[in-house]
C-alpha positions, 0 to 999 in steps of 0.5 A: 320556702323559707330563706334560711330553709334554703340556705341551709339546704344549699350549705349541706349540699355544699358540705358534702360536695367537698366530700365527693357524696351526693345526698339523697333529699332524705340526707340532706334532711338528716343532716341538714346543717346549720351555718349558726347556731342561732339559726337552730329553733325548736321548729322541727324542719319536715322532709316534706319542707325540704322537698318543696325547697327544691322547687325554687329558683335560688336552689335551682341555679345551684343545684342539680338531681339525677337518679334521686341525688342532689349535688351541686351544678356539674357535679353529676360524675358524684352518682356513679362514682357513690353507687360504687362506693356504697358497694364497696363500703358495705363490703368492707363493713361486712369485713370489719364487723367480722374482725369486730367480732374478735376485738371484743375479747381484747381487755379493756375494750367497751365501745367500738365504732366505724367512722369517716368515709365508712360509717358514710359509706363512700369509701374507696378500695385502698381506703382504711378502716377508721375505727372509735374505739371506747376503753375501760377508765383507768386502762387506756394505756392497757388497751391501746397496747393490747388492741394495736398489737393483736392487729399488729399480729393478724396484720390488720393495724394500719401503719407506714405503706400499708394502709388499704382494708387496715384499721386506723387506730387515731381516736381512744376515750375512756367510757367515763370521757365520752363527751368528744372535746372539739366541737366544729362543723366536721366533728358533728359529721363525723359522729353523726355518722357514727356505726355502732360496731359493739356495745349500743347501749354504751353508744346510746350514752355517747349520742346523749353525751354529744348532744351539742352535735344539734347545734350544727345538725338540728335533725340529729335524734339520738339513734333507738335501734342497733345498726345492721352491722352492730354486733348483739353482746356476747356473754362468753366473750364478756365473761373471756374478757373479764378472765384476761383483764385479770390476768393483765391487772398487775401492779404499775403495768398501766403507768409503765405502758403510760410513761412507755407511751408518752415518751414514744409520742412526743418524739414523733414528729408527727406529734409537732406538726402545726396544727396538729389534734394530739392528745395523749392523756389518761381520758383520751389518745388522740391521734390527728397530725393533719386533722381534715376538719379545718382544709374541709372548713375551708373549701366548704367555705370558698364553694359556697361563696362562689 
């Protein structure tokens, strides 16, 4: 076993145990990450390599295996509480593709996509429904207002105290801005973990626009087939689409709803907490008033330092 082989096993397992999610030995393959980026070579790593690093007496020490999760030292609570949380998972991507299946009608919409503990499958029964949500260039303002107000209306948009099986709408790009701009460790795992809900050949183009995710997690290949849970492109739908965008394309709605917008945004004091992600432009909403990446950062660094 090489040393960095081993060092890098022991940082995802580490990673992830800040995420209460044990990793099977074909995750930590997967996303077997990288502590610097010059440690990142043209070498591909085997998942017969990562097997065999297992056998050490350094990842020993460290690490421990039950029911074919990897976790580290006195952490075997982590199995059952991620076969229950797999479960729960895949019930509420069940529910959610459901409810795609609706979005895709609203204007302006072209890319939709479930993150955070959902996409990984580790999500809780009072947990929300993140979402990745793609929009027309040009009408971001448009399709924010119009996507946040029909789940308003069918009581399904996370707000205040309501939070369970609700969807989070926090992260907006137009489809000419798919390259995401903070590029950290808990970036490339959010997005590596991506579901495609609607639209794999536009998610397709966003894989290749964030290639820089393998500076962090150089086993990361561009996904060739569509998800379980992604939706196949519906015509009618699109053609529906196509009918109410013309209906909403009137003159100076986009930069009323713009200015609208912005002044309801910077007088939240959300919007002010230090070290906050808040972007409100005309390429990208970005709403993180406690980002997690940074307090994620943070404990990965103390456990693997211990």
């Amino acid at each position: 076993m090489s040393y960095h082989l081993g060092k890098n096993i022991l940082a995802t397992v580490t990673y992830y145990d800040v995420l209460d999610m044990p990793l099977s030995a074909f995750e930590i393959w997967k996303h077997l990450l990288v502590q610097e980026v010059s440690q990142v070579t043209r070498e591909p790593i085997t998942l017969r390599q990562v097997f065999g690093s297992f056998a050490s007496d350094t990842l020993n020490s460290k690490v421990s295996h039950k029911n074919g999760f990897y976790f580290l030292r006195g952490r075997d609570d982590l199995v059952t509480r991620r076969i229950r949380a797999e479960k729960i998972s895949v019930g509420k991507l069940k529910r959610i593709r459901r409810l795609a299946r609706w979005l895709v009608y609203i204007p302006y919409v072209r890319m939709l996509g479930a993150t955070g503990s959902l996409a990984m499958k580790n999500g809780e029964h009072e947990s929300d429904w993140d979402i990745f949500v793609v929009l027309r260039s040009g009408k971001i303002w448009s399709g924010r207002t119009m996507l946040t107000g029909f789940l308003h209306l069918i009581g399904k948009r996370r707000h205040h105290g309501k939070i369970q099986d609700r969807v989070c709408l926090n992260y907006f790009v137009t489809d000419d801005n798919l390259e995401i701009g903070t590029k950290d460790l808990f970036s490339a795992h959010e997005y590596s973990f991506l579901i495609p809900l609607w639209n794999f050949p536009l998610f397709q183009i966003f894989e290749l626009k964030n290639r820089w995710i393998r500076d962090y997690y150089p086993n990361f290949t561009p996904t060739t087939l569509p998800s379980l849970w992604t939706l196949k492109n519906s015509p009618p739908a699109r053609h529906i689409q196509k009918i109410l965008e013309r209906v909403f394309d009137l003159p100076n709605l986009e930069r009323w709803l713009a200015g609208w917008q912005k002044e309801k945004i910077f007088r939240n004091p959300k919007t002010h907490i230090e070290g906050s992600l808040i972007e409100a432009s005309d390429r990208a909403l970005i709403f993180l008033p406690r980002p997690r990446g940074p307090r994620v950062f943070q404990k990965f660094k103390e456990r693997l330092n211990v």
